[in-house]
C-alpha positions, 0 to 999 in steps of 0.5 A, a space after each residue: 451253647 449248642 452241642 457240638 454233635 447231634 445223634 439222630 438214635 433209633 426209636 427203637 435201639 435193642 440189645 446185640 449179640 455180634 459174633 465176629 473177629 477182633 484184630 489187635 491192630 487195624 479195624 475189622 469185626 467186632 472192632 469196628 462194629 461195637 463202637 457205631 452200634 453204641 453210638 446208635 444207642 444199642 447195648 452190644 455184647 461183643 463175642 470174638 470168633 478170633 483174636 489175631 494180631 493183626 489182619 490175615 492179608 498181612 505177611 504173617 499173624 498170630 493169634 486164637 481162635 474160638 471152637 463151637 465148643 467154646 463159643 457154645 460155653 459163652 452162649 451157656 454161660 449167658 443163658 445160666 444168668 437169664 442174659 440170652 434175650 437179644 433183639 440182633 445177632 450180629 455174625 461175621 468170620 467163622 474159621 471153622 465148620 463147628 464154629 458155624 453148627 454153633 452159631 446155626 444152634 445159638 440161633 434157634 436158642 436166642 429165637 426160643 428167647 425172642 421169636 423177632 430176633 433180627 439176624 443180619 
């Protein structure tokens, strides 16, 4: 029997560092982004800028929002267990001028790991 669906992988699929929003309801950031990169065969590493209940253009939403100094806490914690070697760093939302410094200083370390980092 044949298989119902055929995926065509990368011949090079990698590890991905995606930094992006996540809503509860609806589809957007990481929420959309972790499942087709897995389907391409890439281990993704999910980092949620935001968690919201649901997207900002609706009426109201409510939620929390990650700070550099948080995010820099995961980025430490990664490093602390040899995890920071990435080939793709994924970005998205970023609610706050420190949150960006962060991800700008998270850069040059993932690129002091992996000089070909991919940033897209």
């Amino acid at each position: 029997m044949a298989p119902i669906l055929s995926l065509a992988l990368p011949s090079d699929t990698g590890r991905v560092l995606s930094i992006q929003s996540h809503t509860v309801q609806g589809y957007v950031g990481n929420k959309s982004a972790v499942f087709p990169l897995q389907l391409l065969g890439y281990d993704v590493d999910p980092i949620n800028s935001v968690q919201f209940s649901n997207h900002t253009g609706y009426p109201s939403f409510k939620g929390q929002v990650l700070n550099g100094q948080q995010l820099w806490d995961l980025i430490e914690g990664l490093e602390a267990n040899d995890l920071l070697y990435y080939t793709h760093l994924l970005t998205g939302y970023i609610g706050s001028v420190s949150f960006l410094d962060t991800i700008l200083e998270a850069v040059r370390k993932l690129r002091s790991v992996n000089p070909n980092l991919i940033y897209g």
